[in-house]
N, CA, C and O atoms as a printed pandas DataFrame, in Angstrom:
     atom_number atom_name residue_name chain_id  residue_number  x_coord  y_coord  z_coord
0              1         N          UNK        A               1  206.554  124.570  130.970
1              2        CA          UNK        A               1  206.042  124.894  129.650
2              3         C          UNK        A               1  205.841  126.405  129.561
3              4         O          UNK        A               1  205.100  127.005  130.340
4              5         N          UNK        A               2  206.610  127.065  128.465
5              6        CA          UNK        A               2  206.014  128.047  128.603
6              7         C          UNK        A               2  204.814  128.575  127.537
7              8         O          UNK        A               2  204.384  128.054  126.508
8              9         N          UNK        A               3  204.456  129.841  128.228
9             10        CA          UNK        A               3  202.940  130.226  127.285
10            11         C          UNK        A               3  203.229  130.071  125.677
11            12         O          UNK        A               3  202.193  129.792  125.073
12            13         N          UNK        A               4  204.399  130.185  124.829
13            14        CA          UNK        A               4  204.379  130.292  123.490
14            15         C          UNK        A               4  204.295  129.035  123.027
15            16         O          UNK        A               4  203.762  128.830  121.937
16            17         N          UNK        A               5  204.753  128.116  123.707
17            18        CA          UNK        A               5  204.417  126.589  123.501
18            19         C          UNK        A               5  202.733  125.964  123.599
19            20         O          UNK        A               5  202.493  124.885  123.057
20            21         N          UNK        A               6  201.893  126.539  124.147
21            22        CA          UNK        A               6  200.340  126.478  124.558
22            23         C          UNK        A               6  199.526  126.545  123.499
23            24         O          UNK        A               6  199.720  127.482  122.724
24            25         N          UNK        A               7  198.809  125.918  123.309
25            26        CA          UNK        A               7  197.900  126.402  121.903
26            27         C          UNK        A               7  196.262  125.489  122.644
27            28         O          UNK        A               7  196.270  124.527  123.413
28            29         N          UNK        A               8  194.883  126.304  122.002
29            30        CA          UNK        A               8  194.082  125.314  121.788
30            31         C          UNK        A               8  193.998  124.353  121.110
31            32         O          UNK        A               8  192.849  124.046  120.792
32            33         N          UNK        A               9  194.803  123.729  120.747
33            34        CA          UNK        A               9  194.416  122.843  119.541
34            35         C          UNK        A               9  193.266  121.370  120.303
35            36         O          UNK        A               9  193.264  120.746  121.365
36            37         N          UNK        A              10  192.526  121.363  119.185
37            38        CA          UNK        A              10  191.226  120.450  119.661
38            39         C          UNK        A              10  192.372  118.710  118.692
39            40         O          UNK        A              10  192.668  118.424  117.532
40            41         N          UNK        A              11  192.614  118.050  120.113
41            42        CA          UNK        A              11  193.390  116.526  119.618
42            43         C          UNK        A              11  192.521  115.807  118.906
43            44         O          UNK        A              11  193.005  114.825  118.343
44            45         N          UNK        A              12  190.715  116.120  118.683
45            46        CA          UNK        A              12  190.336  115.146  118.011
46            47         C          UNK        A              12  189.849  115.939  116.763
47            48         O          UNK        A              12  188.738  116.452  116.901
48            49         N          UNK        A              13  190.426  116.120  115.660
49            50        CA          UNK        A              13  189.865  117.082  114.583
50            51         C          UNK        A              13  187.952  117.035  114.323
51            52         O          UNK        A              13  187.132  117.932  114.130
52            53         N          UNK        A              14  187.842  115.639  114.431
53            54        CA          UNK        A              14  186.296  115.762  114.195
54            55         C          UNK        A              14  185.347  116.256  115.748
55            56         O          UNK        A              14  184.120  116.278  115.846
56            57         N          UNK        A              15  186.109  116.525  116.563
57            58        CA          UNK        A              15  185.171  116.840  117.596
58            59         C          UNK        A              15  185.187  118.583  117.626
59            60         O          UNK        A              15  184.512  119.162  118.477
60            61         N          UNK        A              16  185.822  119.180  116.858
61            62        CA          UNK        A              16  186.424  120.827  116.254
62            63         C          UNK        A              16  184.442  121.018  115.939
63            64         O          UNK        A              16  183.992  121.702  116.857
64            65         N          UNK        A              17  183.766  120.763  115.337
65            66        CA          UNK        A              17  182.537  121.065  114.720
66            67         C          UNK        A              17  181.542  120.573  116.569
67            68         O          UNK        A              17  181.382  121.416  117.451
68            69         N          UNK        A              18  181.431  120.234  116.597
69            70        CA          UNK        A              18  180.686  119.907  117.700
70            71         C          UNK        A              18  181.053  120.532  119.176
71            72         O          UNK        A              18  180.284  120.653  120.129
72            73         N          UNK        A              19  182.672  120.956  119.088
73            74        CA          UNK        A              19  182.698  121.979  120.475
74            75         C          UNK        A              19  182.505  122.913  119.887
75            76         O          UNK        A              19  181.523  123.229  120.559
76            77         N          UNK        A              20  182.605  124.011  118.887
77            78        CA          UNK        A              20  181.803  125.008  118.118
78            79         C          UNK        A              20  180.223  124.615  118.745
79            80         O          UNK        A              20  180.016  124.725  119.953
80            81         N          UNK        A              21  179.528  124.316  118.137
81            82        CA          UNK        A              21  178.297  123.817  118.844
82            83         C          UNK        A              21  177.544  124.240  120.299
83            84         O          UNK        A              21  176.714  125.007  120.787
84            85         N          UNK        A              22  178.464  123.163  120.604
85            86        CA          UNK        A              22  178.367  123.612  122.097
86            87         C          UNK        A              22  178.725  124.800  122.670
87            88         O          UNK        A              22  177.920  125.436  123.351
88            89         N          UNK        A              23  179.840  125.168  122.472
89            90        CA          UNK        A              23  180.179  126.482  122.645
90            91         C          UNK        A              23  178.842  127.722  122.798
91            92         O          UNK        A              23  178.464  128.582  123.593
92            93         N          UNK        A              24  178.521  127.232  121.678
93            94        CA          UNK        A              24  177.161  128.430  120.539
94            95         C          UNK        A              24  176.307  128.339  121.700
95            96         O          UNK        A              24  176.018  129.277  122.444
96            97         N          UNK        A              25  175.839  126.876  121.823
97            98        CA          UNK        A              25  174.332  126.479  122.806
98            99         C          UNK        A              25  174.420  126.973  124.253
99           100         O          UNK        A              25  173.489  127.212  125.021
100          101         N          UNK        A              26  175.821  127.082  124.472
101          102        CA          UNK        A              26  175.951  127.545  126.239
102          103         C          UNK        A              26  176.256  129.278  126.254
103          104         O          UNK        A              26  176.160  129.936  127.290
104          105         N          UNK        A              27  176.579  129.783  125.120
105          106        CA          UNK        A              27  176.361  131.058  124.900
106          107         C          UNK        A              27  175.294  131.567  124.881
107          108         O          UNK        A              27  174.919  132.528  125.552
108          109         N          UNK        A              28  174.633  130.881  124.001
109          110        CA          UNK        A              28  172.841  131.672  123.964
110          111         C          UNK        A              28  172.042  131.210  125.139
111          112         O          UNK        A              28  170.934  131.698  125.358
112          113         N          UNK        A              29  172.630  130.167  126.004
113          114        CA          UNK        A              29  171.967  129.873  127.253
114          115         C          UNK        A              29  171.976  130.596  128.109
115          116         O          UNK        A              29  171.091  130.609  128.965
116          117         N          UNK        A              30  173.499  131.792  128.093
117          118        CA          UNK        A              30  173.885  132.375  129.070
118          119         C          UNK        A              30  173.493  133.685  128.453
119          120         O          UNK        A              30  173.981  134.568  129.157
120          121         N          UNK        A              31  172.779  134.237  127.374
121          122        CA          UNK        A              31  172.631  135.307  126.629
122          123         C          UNK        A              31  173.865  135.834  126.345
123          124         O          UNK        A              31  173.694  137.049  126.443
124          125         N          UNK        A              32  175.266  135.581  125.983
125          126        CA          UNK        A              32  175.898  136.117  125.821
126          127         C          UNK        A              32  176.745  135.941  124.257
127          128         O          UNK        A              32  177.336  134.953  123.821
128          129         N          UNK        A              33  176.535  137.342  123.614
129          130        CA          UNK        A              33  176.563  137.306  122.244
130          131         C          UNK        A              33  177.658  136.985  121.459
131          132         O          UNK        A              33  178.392  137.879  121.037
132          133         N          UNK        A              34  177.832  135.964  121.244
133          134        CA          UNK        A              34  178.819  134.659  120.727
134          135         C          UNK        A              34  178.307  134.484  119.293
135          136         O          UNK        A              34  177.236  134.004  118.921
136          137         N          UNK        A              35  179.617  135.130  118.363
137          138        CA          UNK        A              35  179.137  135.175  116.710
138          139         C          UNK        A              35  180.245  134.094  116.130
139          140         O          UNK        A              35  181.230  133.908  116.844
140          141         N          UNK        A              36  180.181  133.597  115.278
141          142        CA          UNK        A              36  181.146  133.495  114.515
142          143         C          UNK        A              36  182.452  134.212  113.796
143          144         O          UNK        A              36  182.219  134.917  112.815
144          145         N          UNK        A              37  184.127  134.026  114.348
145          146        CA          UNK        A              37  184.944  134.556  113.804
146          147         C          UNK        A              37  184.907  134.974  115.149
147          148         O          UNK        A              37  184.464  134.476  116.184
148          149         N          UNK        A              38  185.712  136.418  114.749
149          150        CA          UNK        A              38  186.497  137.539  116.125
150          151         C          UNK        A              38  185.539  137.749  116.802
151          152         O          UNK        A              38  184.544  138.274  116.302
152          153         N          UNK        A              39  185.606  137.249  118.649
153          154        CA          UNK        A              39  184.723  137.772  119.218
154          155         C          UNK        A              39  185.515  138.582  120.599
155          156         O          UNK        A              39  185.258  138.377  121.785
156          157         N          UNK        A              40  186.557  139.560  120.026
157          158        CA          UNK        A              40  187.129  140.775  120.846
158          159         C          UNK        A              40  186.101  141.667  121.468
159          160         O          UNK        A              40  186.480  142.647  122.108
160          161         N          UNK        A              41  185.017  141.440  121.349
161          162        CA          UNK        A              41  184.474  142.451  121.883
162          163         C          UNK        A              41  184.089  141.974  123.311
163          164         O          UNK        A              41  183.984  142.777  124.238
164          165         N          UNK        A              42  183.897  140.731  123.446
165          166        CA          UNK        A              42  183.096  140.250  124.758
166          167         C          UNK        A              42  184.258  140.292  126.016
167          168         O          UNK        A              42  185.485  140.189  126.013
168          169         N          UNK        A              43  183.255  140.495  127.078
169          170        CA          UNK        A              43  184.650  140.938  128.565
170          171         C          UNK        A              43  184.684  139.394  128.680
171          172         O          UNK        A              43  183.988  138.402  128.463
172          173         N          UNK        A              44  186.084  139.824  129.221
173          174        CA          UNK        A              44  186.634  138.690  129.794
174          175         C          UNK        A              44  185.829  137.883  130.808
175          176         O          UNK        A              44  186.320  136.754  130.835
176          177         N          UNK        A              45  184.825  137.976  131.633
177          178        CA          UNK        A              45  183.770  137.597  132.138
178          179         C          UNK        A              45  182.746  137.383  131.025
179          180         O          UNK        A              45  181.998  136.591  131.597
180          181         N          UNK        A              46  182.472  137.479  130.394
181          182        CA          UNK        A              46  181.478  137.031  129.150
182          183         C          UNK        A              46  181.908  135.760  128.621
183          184         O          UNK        A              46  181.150  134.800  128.486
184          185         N          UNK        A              47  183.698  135.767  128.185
185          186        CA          UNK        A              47  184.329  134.327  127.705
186          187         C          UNK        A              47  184.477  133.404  128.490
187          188         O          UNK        A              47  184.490  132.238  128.096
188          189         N          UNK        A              48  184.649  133.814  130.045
189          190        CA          UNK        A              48  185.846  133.212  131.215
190          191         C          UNK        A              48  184.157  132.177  131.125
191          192         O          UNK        A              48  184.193  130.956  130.979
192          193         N          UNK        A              49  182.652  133.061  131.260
193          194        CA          UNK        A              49  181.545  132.409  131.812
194          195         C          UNK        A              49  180.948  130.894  130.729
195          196         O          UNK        A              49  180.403  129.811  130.941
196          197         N          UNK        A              50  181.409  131.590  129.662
197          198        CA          UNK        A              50  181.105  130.421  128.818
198          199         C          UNK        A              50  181.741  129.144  128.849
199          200         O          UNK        A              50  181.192  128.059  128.656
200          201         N          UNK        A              51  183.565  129.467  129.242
201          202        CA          UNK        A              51  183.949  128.244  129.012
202          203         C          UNK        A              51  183.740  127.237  130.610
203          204         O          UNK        A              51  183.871  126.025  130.775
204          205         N          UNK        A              52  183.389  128.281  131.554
205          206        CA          UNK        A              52  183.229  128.002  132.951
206          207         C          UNK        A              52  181.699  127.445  132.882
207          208         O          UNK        A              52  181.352  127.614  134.051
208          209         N          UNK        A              53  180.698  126.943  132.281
209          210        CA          UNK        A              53  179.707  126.708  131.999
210          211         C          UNK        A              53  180.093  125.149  131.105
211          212         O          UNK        A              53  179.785  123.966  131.246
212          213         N          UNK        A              54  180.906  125.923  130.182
213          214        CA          UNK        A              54  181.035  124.189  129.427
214          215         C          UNK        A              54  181.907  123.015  130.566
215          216         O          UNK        A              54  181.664  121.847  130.871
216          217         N          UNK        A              55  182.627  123.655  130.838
217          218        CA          UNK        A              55  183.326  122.686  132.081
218          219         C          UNK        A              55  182.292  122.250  133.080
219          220         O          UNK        A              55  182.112  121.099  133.478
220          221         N          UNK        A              56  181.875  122.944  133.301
221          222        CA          UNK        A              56  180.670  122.678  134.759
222          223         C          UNK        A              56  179.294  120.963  133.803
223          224         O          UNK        A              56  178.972  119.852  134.222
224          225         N          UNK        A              57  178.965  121.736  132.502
225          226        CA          UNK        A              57  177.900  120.720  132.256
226          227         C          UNK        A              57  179.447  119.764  131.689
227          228         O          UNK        A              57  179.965  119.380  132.738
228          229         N          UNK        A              58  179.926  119.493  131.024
229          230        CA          UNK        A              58  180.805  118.522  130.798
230          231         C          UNK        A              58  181.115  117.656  131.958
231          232         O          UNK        A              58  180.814  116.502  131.652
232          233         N          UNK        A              59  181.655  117.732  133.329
233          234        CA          UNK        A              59  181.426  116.967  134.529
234          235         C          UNK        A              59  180.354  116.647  135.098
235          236         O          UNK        A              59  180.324  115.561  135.676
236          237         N          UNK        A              60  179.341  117.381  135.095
237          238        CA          UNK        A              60  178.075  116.669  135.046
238          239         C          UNK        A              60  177.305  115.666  134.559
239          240         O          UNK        A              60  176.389  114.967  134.992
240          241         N          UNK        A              61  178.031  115.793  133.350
241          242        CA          UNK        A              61  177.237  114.244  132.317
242          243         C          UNK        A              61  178.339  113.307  132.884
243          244         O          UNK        A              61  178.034  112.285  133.498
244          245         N          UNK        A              62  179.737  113.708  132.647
245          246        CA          UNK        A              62  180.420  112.234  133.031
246          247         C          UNK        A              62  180.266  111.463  134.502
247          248         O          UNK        A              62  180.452  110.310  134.893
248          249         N          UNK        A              63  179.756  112.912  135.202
249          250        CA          UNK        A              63  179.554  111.976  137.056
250          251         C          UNK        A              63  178.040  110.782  136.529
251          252         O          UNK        A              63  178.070  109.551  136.519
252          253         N          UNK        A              64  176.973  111.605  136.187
253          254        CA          UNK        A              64  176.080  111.101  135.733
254          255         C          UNK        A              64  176.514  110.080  135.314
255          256         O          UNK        A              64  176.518  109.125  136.092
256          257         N          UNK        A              65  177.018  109.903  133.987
257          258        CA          UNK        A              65  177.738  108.310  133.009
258          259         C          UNK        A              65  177.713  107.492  134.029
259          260         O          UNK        A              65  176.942  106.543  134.171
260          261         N          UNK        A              66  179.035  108.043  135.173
261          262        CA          UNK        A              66  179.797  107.113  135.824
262          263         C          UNK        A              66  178.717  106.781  136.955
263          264         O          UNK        A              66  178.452  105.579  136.991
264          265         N          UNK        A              67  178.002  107.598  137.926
265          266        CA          UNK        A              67  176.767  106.815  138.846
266          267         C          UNK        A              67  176.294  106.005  138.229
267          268         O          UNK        A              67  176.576  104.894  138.678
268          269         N          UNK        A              68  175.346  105.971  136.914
269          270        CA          UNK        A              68  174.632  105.310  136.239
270          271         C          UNK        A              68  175.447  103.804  135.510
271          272         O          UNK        A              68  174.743  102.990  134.913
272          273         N          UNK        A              69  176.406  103.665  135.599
273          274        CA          UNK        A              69  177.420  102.395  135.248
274          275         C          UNK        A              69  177.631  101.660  136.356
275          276         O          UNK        A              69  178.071  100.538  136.109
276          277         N          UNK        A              70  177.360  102.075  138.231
277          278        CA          UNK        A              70  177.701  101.164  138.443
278          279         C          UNK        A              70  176.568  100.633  139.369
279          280         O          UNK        A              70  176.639   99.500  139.845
């Protein structure tokens, strides 16, 4: 695959408002100033940390789910 073929696109349109959200909540968790629209200004360690934060609590709830199911 190459990179021009790649896109974020979010597969579930209604879950588009709620990773916004989250996004926001793990930004201001991490103090890092996450606005709405263009956010060119933040280092690449400012973005890399946010989405490295949403991944981290996102496997956390599902290990959780999954201990707690069986």
């Amino acid at each position: 695959m190459t990179s021009s073929n790649r896109t974020n696109k979010v597969e579930v349109p209604e879950a588009k408002e709620a990773l916004n959200r989250f996004k926001q909540e793990v930004a201001s968790e991490l103090g890092v100033p996450l606005k709405e629209g263009y956010n060119g200004d933040l280092t690449s360690r400012q973005a890399g940390s946010i989405g490295g934060e949403m991944v981290r609590k996102m496997i956390r709830s599902q290990e959780e789910k999954m201990s707690s199911s069986k």
